[in-house]
MIDOSE-1310 file (N, C-alpha, C; in nm, 2 decimals, decimal comma, always signed):
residues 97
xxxx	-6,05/+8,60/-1,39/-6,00/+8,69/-1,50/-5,98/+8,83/-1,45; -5,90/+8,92/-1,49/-5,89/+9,03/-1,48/-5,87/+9,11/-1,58; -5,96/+9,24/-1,56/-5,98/+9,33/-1,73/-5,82/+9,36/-1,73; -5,87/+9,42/-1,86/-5,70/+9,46/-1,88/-5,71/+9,63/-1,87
xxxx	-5,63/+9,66/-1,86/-5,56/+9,84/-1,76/-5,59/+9,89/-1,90; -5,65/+10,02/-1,84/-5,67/+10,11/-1,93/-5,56/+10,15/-2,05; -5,48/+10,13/-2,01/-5,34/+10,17/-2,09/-5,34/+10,08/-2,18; -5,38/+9,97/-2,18/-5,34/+9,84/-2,27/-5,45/+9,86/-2,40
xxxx	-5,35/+9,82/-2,51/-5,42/+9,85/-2,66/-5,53/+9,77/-2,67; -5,61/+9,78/-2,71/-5,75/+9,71/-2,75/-5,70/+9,63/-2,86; -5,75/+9,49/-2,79/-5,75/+9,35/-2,91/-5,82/+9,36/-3,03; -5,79/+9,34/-3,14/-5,90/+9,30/-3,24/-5,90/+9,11/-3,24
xxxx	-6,08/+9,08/-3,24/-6,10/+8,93/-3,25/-6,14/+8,88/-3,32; -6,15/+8,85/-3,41/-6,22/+8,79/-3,53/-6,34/+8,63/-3,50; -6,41/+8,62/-3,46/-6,49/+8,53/-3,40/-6,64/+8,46/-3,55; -6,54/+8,32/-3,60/-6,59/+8,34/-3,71/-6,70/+8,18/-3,72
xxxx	-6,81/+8,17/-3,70/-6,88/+8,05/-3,64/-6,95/+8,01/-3,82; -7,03/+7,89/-3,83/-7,08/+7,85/-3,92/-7,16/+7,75/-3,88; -7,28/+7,77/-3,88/-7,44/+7,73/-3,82/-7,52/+7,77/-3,94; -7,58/+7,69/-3,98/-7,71/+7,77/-4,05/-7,85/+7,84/-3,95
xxxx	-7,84/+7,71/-3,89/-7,99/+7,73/-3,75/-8,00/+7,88/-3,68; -8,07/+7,98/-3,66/-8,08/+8,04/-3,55/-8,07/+8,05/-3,41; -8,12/+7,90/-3,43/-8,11/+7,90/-3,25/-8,04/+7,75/-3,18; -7,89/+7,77/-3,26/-7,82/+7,68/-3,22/-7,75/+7,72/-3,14
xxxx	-7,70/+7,58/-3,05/-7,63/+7,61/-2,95/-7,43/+7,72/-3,01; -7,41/+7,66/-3,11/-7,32/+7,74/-3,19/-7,34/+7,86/-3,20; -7,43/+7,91/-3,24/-7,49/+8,06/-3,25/-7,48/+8,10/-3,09; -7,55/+8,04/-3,01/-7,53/+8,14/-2,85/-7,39/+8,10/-2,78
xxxx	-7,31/+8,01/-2,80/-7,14/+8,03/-2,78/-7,08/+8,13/-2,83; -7,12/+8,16/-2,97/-7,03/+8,28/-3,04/-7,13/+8,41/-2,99; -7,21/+8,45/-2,95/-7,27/+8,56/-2,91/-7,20/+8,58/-2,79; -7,20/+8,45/-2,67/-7,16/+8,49/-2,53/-7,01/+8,50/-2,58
xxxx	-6,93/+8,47/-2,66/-6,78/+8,48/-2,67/-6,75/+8,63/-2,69; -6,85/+8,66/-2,83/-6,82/+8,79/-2,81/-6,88/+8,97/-2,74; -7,01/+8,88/-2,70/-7,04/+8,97/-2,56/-6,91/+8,97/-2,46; -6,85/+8,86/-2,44/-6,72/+8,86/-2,33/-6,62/+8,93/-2,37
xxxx	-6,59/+8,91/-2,50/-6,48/+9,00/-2,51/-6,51/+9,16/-2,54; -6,61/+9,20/-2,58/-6,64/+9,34/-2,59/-6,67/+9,39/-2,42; -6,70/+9,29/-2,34/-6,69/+9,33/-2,22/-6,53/+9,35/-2,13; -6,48/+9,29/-2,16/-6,30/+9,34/-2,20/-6,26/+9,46/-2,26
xxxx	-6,36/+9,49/-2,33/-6,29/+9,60/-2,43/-6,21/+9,59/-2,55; -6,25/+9,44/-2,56/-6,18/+9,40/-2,71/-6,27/+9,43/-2,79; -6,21/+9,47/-2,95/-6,29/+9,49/-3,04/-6,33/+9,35/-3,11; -6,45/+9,30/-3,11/-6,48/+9,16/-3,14/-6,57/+9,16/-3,31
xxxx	-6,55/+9,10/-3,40/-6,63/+9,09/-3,48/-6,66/+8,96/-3,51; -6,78/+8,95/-3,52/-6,87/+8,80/-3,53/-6,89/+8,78/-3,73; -6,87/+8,70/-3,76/-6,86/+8,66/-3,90/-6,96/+8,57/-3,90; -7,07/+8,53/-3,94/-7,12/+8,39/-3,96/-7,15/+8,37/-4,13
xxxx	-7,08/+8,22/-4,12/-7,02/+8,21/-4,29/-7,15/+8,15/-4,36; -7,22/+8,08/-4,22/-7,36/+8,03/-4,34/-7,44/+8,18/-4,36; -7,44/+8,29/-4,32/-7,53/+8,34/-4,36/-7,48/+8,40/-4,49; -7,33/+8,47/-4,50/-7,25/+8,47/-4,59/-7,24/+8,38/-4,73
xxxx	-7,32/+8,29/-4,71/-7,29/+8,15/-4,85/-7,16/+8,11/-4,87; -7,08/+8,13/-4,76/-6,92/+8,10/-4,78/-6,93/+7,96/-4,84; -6,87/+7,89/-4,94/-6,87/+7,76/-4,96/-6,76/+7,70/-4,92; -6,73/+7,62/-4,79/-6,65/+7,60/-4,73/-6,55/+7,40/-4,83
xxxx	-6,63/+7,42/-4,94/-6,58/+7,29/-5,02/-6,46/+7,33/-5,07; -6,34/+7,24/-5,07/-6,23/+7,24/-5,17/-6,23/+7,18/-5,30; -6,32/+7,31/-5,40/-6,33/+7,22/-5,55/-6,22/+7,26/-5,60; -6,22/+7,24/-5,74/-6,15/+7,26/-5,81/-6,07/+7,34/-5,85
xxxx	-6,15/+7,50/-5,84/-6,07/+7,55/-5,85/-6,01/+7,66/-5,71; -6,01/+7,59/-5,60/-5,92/+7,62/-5,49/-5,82/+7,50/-5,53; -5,83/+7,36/-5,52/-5,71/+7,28/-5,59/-5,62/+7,35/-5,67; -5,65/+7,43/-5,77/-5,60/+7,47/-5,89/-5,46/+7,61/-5,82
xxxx	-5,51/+7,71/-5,73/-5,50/+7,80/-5,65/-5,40/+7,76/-5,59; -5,43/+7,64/-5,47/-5,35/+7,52/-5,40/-5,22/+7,54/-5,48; -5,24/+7,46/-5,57/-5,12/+7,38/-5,68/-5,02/+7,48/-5,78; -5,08/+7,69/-5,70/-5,03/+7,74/-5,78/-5,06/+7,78/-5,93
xxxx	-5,17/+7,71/-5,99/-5,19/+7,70/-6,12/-5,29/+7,78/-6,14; -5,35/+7,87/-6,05/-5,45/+7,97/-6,11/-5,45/+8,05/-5,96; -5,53/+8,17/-5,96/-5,53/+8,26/-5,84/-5,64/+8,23/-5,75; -5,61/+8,25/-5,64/-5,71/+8,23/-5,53/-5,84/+8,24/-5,53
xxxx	-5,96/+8,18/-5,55/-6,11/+8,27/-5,56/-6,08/+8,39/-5,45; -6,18/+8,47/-5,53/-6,23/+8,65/-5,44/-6,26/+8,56/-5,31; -6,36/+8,46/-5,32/-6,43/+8,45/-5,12/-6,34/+8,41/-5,03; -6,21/+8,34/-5,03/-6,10/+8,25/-5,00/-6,00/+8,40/-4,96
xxxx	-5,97/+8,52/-5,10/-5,93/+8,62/-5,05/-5,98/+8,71/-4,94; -6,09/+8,68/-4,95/-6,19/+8,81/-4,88/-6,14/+8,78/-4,72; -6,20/+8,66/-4,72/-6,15/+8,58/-4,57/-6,02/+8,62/-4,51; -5,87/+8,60/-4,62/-5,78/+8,59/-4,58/-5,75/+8,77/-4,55
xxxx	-5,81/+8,90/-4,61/-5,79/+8,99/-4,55/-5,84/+9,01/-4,41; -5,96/+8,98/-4,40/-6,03/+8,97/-4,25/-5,96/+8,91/-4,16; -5,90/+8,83/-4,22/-5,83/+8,74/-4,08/-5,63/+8,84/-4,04; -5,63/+8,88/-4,16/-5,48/+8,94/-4,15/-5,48/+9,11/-4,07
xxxx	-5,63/+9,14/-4,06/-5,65/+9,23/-3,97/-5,69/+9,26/-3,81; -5,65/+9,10/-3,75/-5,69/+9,09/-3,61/-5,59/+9,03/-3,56; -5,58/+9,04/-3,42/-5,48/+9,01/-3,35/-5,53/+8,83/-3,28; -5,67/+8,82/-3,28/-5,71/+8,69/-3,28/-5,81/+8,63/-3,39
xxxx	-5,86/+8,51/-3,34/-5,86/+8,43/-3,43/-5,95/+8,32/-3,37; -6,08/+8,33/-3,36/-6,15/+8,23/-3,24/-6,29/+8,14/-3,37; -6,26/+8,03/-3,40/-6,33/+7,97/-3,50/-6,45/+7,88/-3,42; -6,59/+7,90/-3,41/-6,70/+7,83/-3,36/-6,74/+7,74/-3,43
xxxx	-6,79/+7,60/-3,46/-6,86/+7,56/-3,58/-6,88/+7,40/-3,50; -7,02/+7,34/-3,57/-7,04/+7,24/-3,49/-6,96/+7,11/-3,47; -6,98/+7,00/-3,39/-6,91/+6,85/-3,42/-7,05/+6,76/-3,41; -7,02/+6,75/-3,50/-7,13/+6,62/-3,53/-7,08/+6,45/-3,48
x	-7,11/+6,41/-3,38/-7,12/+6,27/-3,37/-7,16/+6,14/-3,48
């Protein structure tokens, strides 16, 4: 790899993982991801959505939102500003077997 030249604009990265655990392997992927990129000189921000209470379920009324028929929840908004402010976009979260 090679840094990027002084001249070049600083990334924004959105690095957004969902672990409840402290000391999951999830949790130290997204720390070394974004220790690497602030080692770059990108501007990296770490999200973690369990600590957040993000409720990552499609009930009812995101369906409703979906379908047009009512407005988005605030938490669903909140996200979609965060994300419309970075130039990336790096999602961590486990696979269960």
């Amino acid at each position: 790899m090679t840094r990027t030249s002084p001249e070049a604009a600083t990334q924004k990265a959105l690095v957004i993982m969902a672990h409840p655990a402290e000391s999951s392997l999830t949790r130290t992927v997204t720390s070394a991801i974004v220790d690497a990129l602030q080692d770059f000189d990108h501007d990296a921000e770490m999200v973690d959505l369990a600590a957040e209470r993000f409720n990552p379920v499609f009930g009812p009324a995101d369906h409703a939102a979906f379908n047009g028929k009512a407005p988005l929840p605030e938490d669903v908004r909140k996200e979609q500003r965060r994300i419309d402010q970075v130039d990336h976009l790096i999602l961590i979260y486990p696979v269960y077997w």
